[in-house]
VOPAGU-2260 file (C-alpha; in pm, 1 decimal, decimal comma):
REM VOPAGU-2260
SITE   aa  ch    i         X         Y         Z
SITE  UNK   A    0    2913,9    1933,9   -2105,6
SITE  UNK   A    1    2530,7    1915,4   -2122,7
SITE  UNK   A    2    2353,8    2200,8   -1892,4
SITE  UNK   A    3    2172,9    1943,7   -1631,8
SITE  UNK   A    4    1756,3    1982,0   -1782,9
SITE  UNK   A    5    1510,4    1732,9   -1574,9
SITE  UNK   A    6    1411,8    1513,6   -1850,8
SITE  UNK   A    7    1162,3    1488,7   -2085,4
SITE  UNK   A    8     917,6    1185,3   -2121,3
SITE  UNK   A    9     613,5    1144,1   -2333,0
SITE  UNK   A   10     373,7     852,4   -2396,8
SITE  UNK   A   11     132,5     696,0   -2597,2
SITE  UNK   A   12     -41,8     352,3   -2693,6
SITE  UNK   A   13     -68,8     258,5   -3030,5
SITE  UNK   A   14    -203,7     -79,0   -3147,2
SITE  UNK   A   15    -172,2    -239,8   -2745,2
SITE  UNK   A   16     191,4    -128,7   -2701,5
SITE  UNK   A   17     265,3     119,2   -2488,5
SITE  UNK   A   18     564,9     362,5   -2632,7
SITE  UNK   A   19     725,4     630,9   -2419,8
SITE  UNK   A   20     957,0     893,9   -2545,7
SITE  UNK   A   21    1223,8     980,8   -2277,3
SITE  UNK   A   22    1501,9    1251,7   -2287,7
SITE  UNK   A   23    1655,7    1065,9   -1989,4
SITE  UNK   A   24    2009,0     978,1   -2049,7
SITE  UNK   A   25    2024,2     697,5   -1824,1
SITE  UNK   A   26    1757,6     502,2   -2066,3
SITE  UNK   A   27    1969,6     510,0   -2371,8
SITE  UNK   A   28    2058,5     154,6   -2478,4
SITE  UNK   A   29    2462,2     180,5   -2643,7
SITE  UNK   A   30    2395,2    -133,8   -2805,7
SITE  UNK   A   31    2060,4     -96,6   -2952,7
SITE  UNK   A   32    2184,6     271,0   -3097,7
SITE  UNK   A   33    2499,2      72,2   -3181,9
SITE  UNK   A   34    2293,2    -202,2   -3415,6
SITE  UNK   A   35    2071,2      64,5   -3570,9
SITE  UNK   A   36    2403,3     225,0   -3654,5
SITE  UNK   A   37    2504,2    -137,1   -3817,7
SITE  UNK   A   38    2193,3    -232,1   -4001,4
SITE  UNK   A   39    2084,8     -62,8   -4359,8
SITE  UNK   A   40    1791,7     101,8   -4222,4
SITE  UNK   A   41    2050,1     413,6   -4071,3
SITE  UNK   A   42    2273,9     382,6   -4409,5
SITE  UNK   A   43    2426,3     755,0   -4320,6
SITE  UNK   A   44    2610,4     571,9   -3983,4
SITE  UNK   A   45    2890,8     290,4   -3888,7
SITE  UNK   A   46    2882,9     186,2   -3553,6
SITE  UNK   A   47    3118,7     365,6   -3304,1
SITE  UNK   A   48    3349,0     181,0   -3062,0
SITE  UNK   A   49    3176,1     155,1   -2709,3
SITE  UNK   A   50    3400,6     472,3   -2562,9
SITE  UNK   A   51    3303,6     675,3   -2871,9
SITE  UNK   A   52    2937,2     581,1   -2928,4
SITE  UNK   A   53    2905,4     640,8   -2524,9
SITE  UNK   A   54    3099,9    1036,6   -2538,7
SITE  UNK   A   55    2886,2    1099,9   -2850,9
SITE  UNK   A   56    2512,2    1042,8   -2650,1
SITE  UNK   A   57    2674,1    1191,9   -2337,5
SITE  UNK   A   58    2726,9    1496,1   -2519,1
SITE  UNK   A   59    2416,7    1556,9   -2716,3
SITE  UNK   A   60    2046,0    1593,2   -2614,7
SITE  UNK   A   61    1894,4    1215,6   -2709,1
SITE  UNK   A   62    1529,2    1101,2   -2740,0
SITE  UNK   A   63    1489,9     751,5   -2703,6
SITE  UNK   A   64    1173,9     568,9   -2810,0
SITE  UNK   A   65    1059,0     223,5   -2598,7
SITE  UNK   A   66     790,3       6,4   -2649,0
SITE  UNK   A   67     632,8    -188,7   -2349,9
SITE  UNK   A   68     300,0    -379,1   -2375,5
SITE  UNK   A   69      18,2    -170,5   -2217,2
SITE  UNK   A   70      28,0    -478,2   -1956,8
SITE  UNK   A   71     413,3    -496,2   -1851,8
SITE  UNK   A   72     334,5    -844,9   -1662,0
SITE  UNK   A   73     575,7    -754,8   -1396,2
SITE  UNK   A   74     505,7    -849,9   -1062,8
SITE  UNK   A   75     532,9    -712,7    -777,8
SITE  UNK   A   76     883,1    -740,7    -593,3
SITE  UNK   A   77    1036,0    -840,3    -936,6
SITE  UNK   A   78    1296,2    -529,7   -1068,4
SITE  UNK   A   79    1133,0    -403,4   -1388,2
SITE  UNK   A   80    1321,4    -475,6   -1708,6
SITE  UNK   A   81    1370,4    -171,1   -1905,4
SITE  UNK   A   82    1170,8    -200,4   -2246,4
SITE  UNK   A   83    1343,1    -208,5   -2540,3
SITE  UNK   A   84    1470,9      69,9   -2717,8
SITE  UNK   A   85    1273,1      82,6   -3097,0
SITE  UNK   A   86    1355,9     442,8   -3210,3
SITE  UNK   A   87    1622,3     713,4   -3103,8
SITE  UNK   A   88    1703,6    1059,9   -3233,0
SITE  UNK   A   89    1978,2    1334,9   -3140,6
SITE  UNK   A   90    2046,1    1696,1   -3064,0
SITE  UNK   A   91    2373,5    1796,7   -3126,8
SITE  UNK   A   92    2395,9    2155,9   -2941,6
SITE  UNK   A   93    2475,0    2404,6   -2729,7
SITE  UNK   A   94    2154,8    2403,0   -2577,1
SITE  UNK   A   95    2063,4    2742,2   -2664,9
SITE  UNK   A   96    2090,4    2894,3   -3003,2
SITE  UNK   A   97    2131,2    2580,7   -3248,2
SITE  UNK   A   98    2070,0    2286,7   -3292,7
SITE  UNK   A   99    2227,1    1999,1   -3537,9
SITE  UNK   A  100    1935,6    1692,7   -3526,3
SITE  UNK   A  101    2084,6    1382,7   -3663,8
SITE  UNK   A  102    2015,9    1006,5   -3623,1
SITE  UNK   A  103    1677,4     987,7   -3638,8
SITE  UNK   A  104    1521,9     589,5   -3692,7
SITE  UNK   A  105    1274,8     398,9   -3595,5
SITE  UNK   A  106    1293,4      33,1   -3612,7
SITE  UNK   A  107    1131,3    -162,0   -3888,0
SITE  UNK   A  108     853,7    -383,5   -3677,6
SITE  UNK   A  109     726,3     -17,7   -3512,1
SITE  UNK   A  110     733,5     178,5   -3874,5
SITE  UNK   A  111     419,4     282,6   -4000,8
SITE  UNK   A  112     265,5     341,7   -3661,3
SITE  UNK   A  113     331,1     741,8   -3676,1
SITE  UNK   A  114     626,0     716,1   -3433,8
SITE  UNK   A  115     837,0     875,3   -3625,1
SITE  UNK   A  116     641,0    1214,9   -3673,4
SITE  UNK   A  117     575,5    1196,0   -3275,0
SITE  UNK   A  118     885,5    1153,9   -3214,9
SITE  UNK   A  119    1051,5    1471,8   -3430,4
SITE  UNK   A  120     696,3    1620,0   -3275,1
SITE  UNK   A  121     883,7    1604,3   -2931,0
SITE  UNK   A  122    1208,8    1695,7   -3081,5
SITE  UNK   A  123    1010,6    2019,0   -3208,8
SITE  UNK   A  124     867,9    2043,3   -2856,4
SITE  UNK   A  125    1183,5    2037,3   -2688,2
SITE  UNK   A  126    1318,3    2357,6   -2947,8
SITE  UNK   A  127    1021,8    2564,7   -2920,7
SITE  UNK   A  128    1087,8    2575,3   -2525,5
SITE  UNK   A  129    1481,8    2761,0   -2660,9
SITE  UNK   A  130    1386,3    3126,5   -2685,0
SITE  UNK   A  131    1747,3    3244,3   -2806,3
SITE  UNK   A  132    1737,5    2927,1   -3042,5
SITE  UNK   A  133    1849,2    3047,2   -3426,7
SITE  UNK   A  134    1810,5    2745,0   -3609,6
SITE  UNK   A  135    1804,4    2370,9   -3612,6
SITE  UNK   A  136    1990,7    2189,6   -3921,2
SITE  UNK   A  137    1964,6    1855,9   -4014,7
SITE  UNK   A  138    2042,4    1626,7   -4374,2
SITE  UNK   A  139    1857,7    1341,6   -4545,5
SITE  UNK   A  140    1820,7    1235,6   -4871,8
SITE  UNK   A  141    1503,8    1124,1   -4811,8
SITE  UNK   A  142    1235,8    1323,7   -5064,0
SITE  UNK   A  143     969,8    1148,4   -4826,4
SITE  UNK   A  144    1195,4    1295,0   -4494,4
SITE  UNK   A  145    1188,8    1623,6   -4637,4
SITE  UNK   A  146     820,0    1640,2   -4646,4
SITE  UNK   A  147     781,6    1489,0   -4303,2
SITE  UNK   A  148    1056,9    1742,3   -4122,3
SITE  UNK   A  149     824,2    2059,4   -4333,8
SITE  UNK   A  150     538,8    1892,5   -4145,3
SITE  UNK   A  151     636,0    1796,1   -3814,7
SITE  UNK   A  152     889,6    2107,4   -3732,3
SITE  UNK   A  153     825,0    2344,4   -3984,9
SITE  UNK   A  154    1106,1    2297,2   -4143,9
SITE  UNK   A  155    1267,9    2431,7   -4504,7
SITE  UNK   A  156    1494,5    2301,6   -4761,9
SITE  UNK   A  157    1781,8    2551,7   -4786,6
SITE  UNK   A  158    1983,6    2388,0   -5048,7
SITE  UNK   A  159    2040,8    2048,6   -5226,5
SITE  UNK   A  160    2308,7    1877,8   -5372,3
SITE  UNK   A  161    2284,7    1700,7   -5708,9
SITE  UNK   A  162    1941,3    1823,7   -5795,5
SITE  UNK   A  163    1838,4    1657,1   -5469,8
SITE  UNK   A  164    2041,2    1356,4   -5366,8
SITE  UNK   A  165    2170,3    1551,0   -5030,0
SITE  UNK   A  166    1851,3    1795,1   -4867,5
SITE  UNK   A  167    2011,4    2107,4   -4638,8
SITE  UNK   A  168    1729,3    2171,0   -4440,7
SITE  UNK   A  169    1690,0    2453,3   -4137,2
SITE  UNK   A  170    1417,1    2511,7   -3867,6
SITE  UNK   A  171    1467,3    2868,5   -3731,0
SITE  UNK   A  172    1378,1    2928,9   -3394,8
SITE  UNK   A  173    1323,4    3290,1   -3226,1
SITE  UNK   A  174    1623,9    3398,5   -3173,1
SITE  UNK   A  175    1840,0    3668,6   -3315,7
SITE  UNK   A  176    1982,9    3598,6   -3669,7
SITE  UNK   A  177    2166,2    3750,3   -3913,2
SITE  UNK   A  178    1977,8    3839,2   -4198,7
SITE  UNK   A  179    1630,4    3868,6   -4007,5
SITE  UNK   A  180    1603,7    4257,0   -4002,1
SITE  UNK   A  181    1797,9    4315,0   -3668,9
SITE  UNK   A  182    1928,3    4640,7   -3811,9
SITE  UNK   A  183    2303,7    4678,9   -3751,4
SITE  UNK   A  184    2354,8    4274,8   -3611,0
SITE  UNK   A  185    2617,5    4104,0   -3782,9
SITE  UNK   A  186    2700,2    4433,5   -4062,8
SITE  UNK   A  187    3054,9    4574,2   -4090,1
């Protein structure tokens, strides 16, 4: 079970849409992750039945991306339709030391925008506030990834298989690790 944070939201206009980024469970669209999960573009995924897709966001720490136009065209006394959802990514953890960051995609019609390095910007926002955080993994086999997750979060390749077909890659946070001159932590 998820320890109950107020969620996040951040927003921007790019190009005359309006995009917000929004930790807030209740905005995650199952069948909009669901389609991602079906479509080329997230070719590490299969869609999940309904009941396993919907315990798999419940327990992890999502971001999802919506676009609006900057002028919604609701009216007054009408009940707002929720934009769509156009990019997602998720925090498998235990909401204090580590971090597993997986299913990160934004959809083809809002690439090229730099939504994508916002949104692992917030990801890396949402980390740095973990003090007793060790370390973030993810995968890709994206070369072009790679670069983007060194950018964004700081993060380093820490192995590769097949001369780079699968990229390991770790963003440490500040909290106590093996290895990191704690004399005595972790030694027999």
């Amino acid at each position: 079970m998820s320890p109950s944070f107020p969620p996040r939201t951040w927003t921007r206009e790019v190009s005359g849409t309006s995009y917000t980024i929004s930790t807030d469970p209740s905005l995650i669209q199952l069948d909009a992750v669901n389609a991602a999960f079906a479509s080329d573009m997230v070719y590490w995924a299969k869609p999940l039945t309904p009941d396993a897709l919907k315990i798999c966001v419940e327990q992890s720490l999502c971001f999802g991306l919506y676009a609006a136009p900057a002028e919604d065209g609701n009216h007054q006394g009408q009940k707002a339709t929720p934009p769509p959802m156009t990019g997602f990514a998720r925090l498998v953890t235990d909401y204090t030391t580590f971090a597993y960051l997986t299913d990160v995609y934004i959809l083809p019609a809002h690439q090229g925008r730099g939504l994508g390095k916002w949104l692992v910007q917030c990801v890396d926002e949402v980390l740095a506030g973990w003090p007793e955080l060790r370390r973030c993994l993810l995968l890709t086999r994206d070369e072009t990834a790679v670069r983007m997750y060194e950018a964004m979060m700081g993060a380093r390749v820490i192995t590769s298989e097949g001369g780079g077909g699968l990229f390991i890659m770790e963003r440490k946070g500040g909290g106590n690790v093996y290895g990191d001159g704690n004399a005595g932590v972790g030694r027999e």
